[in-house]
C-alpha positions in Angstrom: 89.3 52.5 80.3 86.5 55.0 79.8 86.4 57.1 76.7 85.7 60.1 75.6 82.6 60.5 72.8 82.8 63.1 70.4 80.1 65.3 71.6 82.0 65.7 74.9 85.4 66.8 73.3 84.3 69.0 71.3 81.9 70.8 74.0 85.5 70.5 76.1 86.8 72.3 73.3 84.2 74.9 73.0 84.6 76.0 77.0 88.9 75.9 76.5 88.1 78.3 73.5 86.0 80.7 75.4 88.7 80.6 78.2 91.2 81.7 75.7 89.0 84.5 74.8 88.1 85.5 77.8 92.1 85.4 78.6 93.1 87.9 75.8 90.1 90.4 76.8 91.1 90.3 80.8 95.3 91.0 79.4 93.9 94.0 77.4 91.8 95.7 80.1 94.8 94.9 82.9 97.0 96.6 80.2 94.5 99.5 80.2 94.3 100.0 83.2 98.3 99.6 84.2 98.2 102.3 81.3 95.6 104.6 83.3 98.3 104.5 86.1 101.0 105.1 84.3 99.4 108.8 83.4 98.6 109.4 87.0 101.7 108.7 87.6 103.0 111.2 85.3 100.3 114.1 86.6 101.2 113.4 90.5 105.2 113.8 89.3 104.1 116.9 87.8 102.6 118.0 91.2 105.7 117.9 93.1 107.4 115.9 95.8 104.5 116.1 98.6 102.2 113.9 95.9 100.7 111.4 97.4 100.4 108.3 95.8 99.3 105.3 97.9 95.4 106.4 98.9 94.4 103.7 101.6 91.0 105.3 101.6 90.6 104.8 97.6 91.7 101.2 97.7 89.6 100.1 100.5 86.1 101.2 98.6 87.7 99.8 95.5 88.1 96.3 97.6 84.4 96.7 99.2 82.9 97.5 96.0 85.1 94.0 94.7 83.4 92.1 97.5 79.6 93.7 96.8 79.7 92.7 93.3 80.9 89.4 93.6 78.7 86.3 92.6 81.4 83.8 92.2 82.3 81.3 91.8 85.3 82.5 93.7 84.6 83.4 97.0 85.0 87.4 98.2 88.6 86.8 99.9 90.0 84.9 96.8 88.3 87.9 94.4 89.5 90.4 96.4 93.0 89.3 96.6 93.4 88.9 92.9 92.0 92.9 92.7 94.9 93.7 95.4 97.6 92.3 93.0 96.5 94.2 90.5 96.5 97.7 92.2 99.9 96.4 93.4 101.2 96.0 90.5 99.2 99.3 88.8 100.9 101.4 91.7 104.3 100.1 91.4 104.2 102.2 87.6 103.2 105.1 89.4 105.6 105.2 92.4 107.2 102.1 93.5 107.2 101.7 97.2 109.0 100.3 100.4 107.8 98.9 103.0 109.5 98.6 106.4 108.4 95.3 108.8 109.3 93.1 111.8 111.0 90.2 109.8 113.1 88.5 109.3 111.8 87.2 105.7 108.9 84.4 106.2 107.3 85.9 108.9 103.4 86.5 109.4 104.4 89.9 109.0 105.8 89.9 105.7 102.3 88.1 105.1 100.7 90.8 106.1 102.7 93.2 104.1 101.7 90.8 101.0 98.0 90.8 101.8 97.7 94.4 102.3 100.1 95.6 100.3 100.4 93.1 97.4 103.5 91.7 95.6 104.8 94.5 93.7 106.0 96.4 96.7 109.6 96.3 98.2 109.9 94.6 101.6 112.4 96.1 103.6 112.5 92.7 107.0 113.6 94.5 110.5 115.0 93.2 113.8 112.5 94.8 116.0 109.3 97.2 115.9 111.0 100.5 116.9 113.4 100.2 114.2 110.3 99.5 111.9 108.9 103.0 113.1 112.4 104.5 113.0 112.5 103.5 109.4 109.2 104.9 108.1 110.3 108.1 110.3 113.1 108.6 108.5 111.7 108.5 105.4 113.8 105.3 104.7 110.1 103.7 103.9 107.0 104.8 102.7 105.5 103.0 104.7 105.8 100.2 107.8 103.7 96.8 108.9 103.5 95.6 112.8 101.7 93.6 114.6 99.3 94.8 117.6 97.5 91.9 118.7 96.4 88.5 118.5 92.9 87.0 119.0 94.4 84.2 121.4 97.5 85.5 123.2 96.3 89.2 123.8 98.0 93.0 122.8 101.5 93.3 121.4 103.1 95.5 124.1 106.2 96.9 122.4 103.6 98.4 119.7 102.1 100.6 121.6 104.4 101.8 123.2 105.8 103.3 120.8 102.4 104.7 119.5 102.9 106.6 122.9 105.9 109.0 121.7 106.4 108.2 117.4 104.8 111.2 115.2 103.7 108.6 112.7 99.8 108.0 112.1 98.2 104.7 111.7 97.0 104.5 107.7 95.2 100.8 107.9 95.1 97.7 109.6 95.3 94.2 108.4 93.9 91.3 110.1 95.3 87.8 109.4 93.8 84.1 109.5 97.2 82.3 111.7 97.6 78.8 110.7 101.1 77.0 112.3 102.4 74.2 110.4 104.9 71.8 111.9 107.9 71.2 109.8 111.4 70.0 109.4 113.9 67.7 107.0 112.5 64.8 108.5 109.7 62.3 107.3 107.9 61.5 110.4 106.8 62.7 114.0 108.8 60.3 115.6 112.0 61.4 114.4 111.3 65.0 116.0 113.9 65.9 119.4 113.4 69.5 119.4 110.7 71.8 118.3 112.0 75.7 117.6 109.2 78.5 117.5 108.1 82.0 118.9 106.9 81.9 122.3 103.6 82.6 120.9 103.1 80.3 118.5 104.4 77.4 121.2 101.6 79.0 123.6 98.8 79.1 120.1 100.1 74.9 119.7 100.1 74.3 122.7 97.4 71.4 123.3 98.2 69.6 120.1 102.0 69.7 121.1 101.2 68.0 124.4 98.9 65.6 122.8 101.3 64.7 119.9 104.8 65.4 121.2 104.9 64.9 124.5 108.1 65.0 126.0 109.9 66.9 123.3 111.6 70.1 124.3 110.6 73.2 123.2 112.6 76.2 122.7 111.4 80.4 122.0 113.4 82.0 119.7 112.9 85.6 118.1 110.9 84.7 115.2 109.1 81.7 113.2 111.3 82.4 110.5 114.6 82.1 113.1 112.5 78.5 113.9 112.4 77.5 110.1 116.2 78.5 109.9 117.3 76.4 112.4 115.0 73.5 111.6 116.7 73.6 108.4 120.1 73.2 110.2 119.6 71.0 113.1 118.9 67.0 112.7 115.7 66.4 115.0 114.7 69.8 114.7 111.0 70.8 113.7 109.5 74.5 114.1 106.4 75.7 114.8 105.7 78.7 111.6 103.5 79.4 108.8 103.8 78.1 104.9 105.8 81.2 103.3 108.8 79.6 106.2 108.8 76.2 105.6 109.2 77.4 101.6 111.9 80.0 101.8 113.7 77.2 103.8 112.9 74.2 102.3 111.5 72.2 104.9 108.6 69.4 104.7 104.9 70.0 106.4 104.7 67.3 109.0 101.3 68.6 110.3 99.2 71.4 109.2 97.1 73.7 111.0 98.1 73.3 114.6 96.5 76.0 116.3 94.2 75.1 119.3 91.9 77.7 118.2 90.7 77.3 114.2 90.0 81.3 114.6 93.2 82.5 115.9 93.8 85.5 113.9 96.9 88.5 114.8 96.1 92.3 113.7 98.8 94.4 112.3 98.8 98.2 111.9 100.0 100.3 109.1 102.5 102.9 110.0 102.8 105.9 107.9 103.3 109.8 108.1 99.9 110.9 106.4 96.7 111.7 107.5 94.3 109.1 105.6 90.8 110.6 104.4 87.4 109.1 105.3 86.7 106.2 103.3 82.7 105.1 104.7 83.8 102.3 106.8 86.5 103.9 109.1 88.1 103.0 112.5 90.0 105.7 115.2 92.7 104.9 117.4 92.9 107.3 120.5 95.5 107.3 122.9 94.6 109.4 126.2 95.4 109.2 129.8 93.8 111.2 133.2 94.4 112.1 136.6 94.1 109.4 139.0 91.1 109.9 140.8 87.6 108.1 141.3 85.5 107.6 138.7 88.2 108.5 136.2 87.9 106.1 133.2 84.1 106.3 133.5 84.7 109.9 132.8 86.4 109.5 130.0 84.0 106.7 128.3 80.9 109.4 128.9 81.7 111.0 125.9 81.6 108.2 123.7 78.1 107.3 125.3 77.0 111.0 125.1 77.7 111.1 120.9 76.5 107.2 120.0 80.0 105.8 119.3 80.9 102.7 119.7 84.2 101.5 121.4 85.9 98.3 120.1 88.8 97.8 121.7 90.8 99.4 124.9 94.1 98.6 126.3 96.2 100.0 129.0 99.8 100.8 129.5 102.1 102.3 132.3 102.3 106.1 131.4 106.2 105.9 132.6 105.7 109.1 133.9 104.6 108.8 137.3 104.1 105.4 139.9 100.7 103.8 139.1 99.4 106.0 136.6 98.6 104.7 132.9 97.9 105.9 129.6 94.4 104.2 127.6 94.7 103.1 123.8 90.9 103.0 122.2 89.6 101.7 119.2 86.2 103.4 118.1 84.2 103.5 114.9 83.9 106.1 112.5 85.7 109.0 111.3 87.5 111.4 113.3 85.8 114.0 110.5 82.7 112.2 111.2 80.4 115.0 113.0 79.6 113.4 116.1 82.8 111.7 116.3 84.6 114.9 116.4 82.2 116.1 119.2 83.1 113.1 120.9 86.8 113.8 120.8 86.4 117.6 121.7 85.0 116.3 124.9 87.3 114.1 125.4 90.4 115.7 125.1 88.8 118.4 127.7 88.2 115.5 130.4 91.9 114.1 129.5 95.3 115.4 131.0 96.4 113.4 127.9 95.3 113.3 124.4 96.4 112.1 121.4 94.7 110.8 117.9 96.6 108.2 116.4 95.2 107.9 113.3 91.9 106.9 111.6 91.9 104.5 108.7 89.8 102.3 106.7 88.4 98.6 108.4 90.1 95.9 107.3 88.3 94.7 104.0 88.7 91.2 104.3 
């Protein structure tokens, strides 16, 4: 059995000390700073009931400035994740807050919530994405958390269609690393009959379903959470869902990280009623739709071209308003205060027969 010498206890010691130190100082300046908060707090109160205390645009450079500064050891996501728990928990003194999302609990959306949001928030799960929208609209929630597509398996449909006719503005996205776990009560694959997930996640598994379980039946249900549920229920049954599942319903990780694609990654949206200020590394969502004639979308890209912005993303939908004609949903950088930005939408909206702005909001961080 190897031993210890003296000299190397008591350098142990000396680092565990230093710790300790460095412990008490970090506790005073989090208590500072949750102390800072509490007196905005207090001066926003004083301002009235149209304060606004959740600034996306102030937390995202906050977070950027976390991720320039960092040496490590801890890498940026790590360091930045432990900043976002303590504005969480800093905001929660000024104004707690609620936020609406497409649950049930244990879903990659609540995940999203948590990453974007952090843990001292209220989480408010929802059957479906229009009543998340319905919720925020009401006032019910400060604030909601959807999805709007995934790097594998394309656009979430239902999302943007309501963009098409909800007043609320998009305040932030969040983009999320998806890693599917298999799970169940059981202690091998072999014992596995029936494999619960969504539909997307059996279509993200796919090839290392076929190649492990072949055979097995597969069923889509309405959530991975709904999966976890019934695994937890059902002798033979495994589902397809992340790590937050397989904990809320006590299940064992058979496999991890079955995705076909390492990358796979969802986006989700931040739903709000607020304008959100420039914060230096913005992103505009557009919605906008034209006559049907030659040369139509072409017309509608010059502008972009003309002013030097760059377009991201762009999907299309049925406009529901006439046979074969369709509305466009863009994603372009900068600003819609940005200078040539705003020329680019002034010319825009001239060449469009509809236009609307759906919000513009800070880059995911991280």
């Amino acid at each position: 059995m190897e031993t210890q010498q003296p000299g190397e206890i008591s350098g142990l010691d000396t680092i565990r000390d230093r710790i300790d130190e460095l412990d008490r100082e970090i506790q005073r300046l989090i208590s500072e700073r949750a102390a800072c908060a509490r007196k905005v707090g207090l001066i926003k109160q004083a301002q009235g009931p149209g304060a606004r205390y959740y600034r996306p645009e102030r937390e995202a450079r906050i977070l950027r400035e976390v991720l320039a500064r960092n040496e490590g050891p801890l890498d940026g996501e790590e360091m930045v994740r432990l900043f976002r728990e303590i504005m969480s928990a800093c905001l929660a003194l000024e104004h707690p807050m609620r936020i609406a999302f497409l649950g049930p609990e244990g879903t990659f959306t609540q995940a999203a919530v948590h990453k974007h949001f952090g843990h001292s928030v209220t989480t408010l799960p929802l059957g479906a994405i229009d009543e998340v929208f319905r919720e925020v609209e009401s006032g019910s929630a400060h604030y909601g958390v959807v999805p709007v597509e995934n790097s594998t398996e394309g656009v979430v449909n239902h999302t943007l269609d309501m963009l098409l006719g909800s007043p609320l503005k998009i305040c932030g996205e969040v983009e999320l690393r998806i890693h599917d776990h298999l799970m169940g009560k059981m202690e091998s694959l072999e014992e596995v009959t029936r494999i619960y997930s969504h539909s997307q996640s059996l279509a993200q598994c796919r090839e290392w379903l076929d190649s492990n379980l072949p055979g097995v039946p597969r069923e889509a249900v309405s959530s991975n959470a709904e999966a976890a549920r019934r695994a937890s229920e059902e002798t033979g049954a495994a589902a397809v869902a992340g790590e937050v599942a397989a904990e809320l319903y006590g299940l064992d990780i058979l496999a991890r990280n079955i995705e076909d694609h390492p990358n796979n990654t969802t986006r989700f949206l931040i739903i709000g009623v607020d304008e959100v200020p420039p914060s230096g590394e913005d992103k505009t969502s557009l919605l906008v739709s034209t006559r049907n004639r030659p040369g139509a979308l072409f017309q509608l890209l010059q502008p972009l071209a003309r002013n030097g912005i760059s377009m991201t993303r762009i999907e299309s939908r049925p406009a529901r308003q006439g046979t074969w004609e369709y509305v466009f949903f863009f994603d372009i950088d900068g600003h819609r205060e940005d200078a040539r930005v705003a020329a680019a939408l002034t010319e825009l909206e001239e060449e469009s027969s509809l236009f609307k702005v759906l919000g513009s909001y800070p880059k995911a961080v991280i």
